[in-house]
N, CA, C and O atoms as a GROMACS GRO file, in nm:
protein
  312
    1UNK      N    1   5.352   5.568   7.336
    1UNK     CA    2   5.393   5.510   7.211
    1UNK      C    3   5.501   5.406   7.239
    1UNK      O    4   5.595   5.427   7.316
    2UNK      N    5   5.478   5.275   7.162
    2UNK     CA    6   5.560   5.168   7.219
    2UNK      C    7   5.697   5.176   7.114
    2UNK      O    8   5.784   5.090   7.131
    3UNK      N    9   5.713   5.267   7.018
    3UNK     CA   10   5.785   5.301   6.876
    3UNK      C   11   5.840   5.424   6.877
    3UNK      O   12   5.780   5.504   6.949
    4UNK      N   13   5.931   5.466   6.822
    4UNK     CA   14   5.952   5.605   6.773
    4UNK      C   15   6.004   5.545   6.601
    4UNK      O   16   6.052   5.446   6.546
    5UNK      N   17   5.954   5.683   6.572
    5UNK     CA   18   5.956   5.695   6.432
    5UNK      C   19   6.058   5.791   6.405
    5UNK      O   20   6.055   5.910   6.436
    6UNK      N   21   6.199   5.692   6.311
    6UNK     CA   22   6.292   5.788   6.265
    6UNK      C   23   6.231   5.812   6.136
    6UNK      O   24   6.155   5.736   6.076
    7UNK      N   25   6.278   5.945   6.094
    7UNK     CA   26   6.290   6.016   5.955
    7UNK      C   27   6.155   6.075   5.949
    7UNK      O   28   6.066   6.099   6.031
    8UNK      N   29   6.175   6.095   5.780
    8UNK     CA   30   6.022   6.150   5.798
    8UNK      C   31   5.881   6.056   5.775
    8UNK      O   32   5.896   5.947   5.719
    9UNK      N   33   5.773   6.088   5.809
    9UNK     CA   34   5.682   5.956   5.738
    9UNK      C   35   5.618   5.997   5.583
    9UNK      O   36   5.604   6.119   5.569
   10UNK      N   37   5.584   5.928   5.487
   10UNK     CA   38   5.652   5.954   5.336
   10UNK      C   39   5.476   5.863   5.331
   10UNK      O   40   5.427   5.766   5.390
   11UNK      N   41   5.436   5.950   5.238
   11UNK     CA   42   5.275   5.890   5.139
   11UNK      C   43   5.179   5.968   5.250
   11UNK      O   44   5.078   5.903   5.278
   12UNK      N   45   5.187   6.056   5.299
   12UNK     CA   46   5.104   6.103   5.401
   12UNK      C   47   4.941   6.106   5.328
   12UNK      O   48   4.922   6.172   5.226
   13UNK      N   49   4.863   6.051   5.376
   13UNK     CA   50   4.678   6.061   5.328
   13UNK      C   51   4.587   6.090   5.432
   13UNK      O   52   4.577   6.050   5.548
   14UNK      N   53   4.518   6.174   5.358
   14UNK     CA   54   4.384   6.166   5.486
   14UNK      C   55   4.294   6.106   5.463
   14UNK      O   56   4.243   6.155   5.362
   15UNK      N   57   4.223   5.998   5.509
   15UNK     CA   58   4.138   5.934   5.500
   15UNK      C   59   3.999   5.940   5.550
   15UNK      O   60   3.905   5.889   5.488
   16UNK      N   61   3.986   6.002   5.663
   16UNK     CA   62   3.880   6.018   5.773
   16UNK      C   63   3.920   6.181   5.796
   16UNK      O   64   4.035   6.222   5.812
   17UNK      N   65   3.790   6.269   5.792
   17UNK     CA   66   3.810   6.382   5.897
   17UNK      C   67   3.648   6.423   5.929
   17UNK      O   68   3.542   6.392   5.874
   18UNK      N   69   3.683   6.504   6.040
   18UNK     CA   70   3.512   6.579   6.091
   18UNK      C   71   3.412   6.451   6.153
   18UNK      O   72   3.470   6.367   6.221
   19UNK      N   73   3.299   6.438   6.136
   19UNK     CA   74   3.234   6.342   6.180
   19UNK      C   75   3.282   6.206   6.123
   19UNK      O   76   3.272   6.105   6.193
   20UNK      N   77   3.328   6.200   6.009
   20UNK     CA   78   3.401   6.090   5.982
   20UNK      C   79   3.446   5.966   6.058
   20UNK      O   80   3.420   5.848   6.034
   21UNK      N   81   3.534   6.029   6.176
   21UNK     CA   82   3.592   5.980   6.240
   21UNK      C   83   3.528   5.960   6.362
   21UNK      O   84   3.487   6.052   6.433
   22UNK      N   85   3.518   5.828   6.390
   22UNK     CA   86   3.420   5.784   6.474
   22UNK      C   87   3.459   5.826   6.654
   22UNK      O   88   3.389   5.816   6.754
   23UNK      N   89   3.587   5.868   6.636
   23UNK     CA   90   3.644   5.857   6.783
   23UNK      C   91   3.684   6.040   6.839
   23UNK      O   92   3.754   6.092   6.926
   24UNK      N   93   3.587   6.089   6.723
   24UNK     CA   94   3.578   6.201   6.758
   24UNK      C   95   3.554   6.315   6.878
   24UNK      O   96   3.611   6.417   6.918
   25UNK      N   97   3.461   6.256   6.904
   25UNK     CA   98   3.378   6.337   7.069
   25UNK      C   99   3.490   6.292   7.184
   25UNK      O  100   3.488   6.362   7.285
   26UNK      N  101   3.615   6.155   7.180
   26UNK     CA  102   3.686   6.178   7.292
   26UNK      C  103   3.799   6.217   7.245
   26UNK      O  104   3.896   6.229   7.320
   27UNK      N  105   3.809   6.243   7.116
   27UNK     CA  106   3.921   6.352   7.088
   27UNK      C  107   3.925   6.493   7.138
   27UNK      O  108   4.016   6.550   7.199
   28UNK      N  109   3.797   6.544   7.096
   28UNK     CA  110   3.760   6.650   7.173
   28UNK      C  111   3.773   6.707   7.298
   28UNK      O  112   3.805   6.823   7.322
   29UNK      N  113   3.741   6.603   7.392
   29UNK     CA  114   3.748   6.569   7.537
   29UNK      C  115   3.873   6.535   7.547
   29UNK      O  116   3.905   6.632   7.617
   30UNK      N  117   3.943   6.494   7.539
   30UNK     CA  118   4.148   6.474   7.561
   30UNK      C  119   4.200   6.564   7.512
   30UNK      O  120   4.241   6.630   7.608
   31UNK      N  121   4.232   6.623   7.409
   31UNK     CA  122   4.280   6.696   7.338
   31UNK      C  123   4.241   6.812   7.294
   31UNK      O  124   4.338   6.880   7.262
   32UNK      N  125   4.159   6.854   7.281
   32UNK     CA  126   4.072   6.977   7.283
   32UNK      C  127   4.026   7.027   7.117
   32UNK      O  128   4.094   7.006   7.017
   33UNK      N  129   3.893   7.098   7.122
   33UNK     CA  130   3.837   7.139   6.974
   33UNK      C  131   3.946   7.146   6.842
   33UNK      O  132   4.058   7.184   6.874
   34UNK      N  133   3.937   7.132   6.781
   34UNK     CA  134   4.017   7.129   6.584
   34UNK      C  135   3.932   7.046   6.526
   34UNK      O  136   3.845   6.967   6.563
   35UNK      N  137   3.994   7.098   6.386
   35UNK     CA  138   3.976   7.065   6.267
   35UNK      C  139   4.027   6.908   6.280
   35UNK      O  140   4.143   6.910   6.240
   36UNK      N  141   3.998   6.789   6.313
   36UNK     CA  142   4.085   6.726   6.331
   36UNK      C  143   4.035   6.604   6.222
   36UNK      O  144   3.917   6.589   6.192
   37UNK      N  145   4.148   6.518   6.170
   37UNK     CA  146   4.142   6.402   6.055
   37UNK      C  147   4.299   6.320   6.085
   37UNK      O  148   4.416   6.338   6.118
   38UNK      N  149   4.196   6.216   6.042
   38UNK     CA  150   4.255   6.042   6.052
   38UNK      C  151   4.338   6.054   5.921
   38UNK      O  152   4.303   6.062   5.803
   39UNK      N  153   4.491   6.050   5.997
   39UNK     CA  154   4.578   6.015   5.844
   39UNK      C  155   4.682   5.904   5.910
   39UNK      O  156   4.709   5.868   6.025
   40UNK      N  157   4.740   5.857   5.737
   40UNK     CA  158   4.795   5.758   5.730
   40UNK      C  159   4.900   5.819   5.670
   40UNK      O  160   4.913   5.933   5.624
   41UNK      N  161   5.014   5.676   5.681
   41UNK     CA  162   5.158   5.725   5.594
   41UNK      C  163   5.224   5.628   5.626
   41UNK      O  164   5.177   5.547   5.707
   42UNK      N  165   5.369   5.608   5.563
   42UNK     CA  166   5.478   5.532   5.568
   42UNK      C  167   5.618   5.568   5.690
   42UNK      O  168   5.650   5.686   5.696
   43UNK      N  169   5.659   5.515   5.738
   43UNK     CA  170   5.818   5.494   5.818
   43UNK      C  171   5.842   5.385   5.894
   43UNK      O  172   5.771   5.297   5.941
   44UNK      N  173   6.024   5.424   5.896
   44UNK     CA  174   6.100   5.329   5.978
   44UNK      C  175   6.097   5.405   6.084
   44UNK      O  176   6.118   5.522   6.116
   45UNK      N  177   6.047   5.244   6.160
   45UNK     CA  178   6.016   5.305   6.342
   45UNK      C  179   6.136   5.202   6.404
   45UNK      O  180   6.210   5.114   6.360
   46UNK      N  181   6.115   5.257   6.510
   46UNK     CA  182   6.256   5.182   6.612
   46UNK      C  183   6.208   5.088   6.703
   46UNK      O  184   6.294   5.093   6.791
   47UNK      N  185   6.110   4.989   6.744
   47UNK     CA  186   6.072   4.900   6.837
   47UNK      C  187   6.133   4.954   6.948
   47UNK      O  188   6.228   5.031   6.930
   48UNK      N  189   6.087   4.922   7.083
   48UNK     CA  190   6.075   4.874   7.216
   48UNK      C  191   6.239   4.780   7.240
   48UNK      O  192   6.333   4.816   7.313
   49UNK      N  193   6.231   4.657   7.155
   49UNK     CA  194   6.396   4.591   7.154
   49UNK      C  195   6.521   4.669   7.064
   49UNK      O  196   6.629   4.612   7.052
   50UNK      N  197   6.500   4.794   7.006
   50UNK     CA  198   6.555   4.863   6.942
   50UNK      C  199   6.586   4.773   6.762
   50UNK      O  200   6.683   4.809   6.694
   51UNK      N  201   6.504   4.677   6.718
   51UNK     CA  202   6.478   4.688   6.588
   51UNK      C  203   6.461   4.762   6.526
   51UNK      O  204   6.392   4.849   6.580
   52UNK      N  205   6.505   4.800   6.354
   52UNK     CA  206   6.405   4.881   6.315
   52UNK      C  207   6.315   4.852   6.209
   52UNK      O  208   6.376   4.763   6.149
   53UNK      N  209   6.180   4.874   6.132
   53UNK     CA  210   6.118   4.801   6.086
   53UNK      C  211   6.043   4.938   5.998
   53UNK      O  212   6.053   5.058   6.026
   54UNK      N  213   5.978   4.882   5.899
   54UNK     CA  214   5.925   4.990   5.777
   54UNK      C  215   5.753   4.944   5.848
   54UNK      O  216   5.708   4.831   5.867
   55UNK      N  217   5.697   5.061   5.870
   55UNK     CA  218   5.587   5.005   5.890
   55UNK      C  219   5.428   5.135   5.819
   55UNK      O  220   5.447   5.253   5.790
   56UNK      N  221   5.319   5.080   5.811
   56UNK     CA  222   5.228   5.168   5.797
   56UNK      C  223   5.180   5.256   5.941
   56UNK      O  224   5.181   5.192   6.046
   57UNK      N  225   5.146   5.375   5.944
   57UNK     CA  226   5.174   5.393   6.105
   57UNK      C  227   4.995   5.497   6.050
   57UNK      O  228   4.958   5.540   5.941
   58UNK      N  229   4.923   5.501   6.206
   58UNK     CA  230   4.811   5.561   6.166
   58UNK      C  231   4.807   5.715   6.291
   58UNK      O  232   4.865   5.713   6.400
   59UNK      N  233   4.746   5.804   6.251
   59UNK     CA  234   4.761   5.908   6.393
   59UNK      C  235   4.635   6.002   6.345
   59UNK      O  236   4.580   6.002   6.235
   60UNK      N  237   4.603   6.092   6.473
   60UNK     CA  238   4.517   6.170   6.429
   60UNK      C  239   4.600   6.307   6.446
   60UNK      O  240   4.707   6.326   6.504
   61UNK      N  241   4.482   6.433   6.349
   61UNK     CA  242   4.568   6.537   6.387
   61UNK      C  243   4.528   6.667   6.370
   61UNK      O  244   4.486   6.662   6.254
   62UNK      N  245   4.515   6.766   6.402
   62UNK     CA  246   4.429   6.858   6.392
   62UNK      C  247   4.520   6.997   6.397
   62UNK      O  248   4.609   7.009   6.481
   63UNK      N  249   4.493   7.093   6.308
   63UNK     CA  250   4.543   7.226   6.293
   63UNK      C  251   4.574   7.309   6.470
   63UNK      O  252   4.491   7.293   6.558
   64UNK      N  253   4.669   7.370   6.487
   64UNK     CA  254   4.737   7.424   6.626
   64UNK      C  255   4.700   7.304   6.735
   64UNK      O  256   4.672   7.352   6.845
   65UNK      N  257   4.695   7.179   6.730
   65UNK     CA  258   4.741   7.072   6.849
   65UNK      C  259   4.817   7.014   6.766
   65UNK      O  260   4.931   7.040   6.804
   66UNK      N  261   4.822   6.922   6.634
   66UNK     CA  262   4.975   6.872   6.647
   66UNK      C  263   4.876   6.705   6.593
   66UNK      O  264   4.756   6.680   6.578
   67UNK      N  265   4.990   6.633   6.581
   67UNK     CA  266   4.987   6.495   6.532
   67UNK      C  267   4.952   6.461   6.678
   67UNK      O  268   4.991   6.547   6.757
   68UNK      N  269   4.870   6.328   6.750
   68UNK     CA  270   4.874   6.253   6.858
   68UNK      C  271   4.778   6.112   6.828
   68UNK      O  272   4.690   6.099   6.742
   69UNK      N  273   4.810   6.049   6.894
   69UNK     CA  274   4.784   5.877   6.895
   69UNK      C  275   4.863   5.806   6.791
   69UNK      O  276   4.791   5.772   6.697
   70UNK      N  277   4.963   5.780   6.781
   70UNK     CA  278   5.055   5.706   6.669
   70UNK      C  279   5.016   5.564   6.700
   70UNK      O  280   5.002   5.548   6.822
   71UNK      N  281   4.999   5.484   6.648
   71UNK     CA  282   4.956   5.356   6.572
   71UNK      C  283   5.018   5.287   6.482
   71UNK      O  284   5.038   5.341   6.374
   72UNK      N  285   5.066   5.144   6.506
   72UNK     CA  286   5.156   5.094   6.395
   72UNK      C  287   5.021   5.021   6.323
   72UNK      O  288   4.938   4.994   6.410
   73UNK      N  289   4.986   4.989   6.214
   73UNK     CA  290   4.881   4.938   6.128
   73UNK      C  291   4.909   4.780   6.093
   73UNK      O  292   4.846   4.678   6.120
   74UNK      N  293   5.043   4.809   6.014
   74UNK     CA  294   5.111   4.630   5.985
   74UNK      C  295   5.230   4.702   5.982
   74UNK      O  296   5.248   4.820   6.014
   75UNK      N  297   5.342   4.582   5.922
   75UNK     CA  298   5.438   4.629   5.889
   75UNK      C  299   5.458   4.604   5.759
   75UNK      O  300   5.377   4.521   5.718
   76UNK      N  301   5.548   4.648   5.662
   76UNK     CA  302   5.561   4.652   5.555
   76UNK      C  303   5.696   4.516   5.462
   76UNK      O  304   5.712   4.449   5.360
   77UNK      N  305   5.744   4.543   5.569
   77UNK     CA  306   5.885   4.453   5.571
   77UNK      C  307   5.861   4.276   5.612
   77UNK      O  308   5.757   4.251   5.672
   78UNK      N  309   5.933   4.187   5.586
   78UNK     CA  310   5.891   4.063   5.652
   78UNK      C  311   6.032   3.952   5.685
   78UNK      O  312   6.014   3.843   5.740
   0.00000   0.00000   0.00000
C-alpha cells in the first residue's frame, strides 16, 4: 500500500460480492476461501510525501481474513 489511511473510513458499501467479483478465483488462491465482497468507502489517507488527502479508497474483504488490497479510486479533495 502506497497510503495509510488515518481514522476511520465513513459510507462503507458493498458493491460486488461472490461471483460478482471478477478477481475472485485469485483471491482465493492468495488469500484463501471466504465469503468475500468488493467494498467501497470514504478517508483521509497520508501519501508516500506525507500529504494528507480525502480520498474514495476501494478493498476487498471477506469474513475471518480481514480487509486486503486497499486502492485509492480518485480523490475527493482538489
Amino acid at each position: 500500500m502506497d497510503f495509510e489511511i488515518i481514522g476511520k473510513i465513513r459510507q462503507t458499501e458493498t458493491f460486488a460480492r461472490g461471483s460478482a467479483i471478477r478477481e475472485l478465483p485469485r483471491l482465493r488462491k492468495i488469500h484463501g476461501l471466504g465469503n468475500w465482497r468488493k467494498r467501497k468507502g470514504f478517508a483521509i489517507v497520508r501519501l508516500n510525501d506525507g500529504t494528507l488527502r480525502d480520498a474514495e479508497i476501494h478493498w476487498y474483504e471477506a469474513n475471518g481474513i480481514g480487509k486486503r488490497e486497499f486502492k485509492i479510486k480518485r480523490y475527493l479533495d482538489i
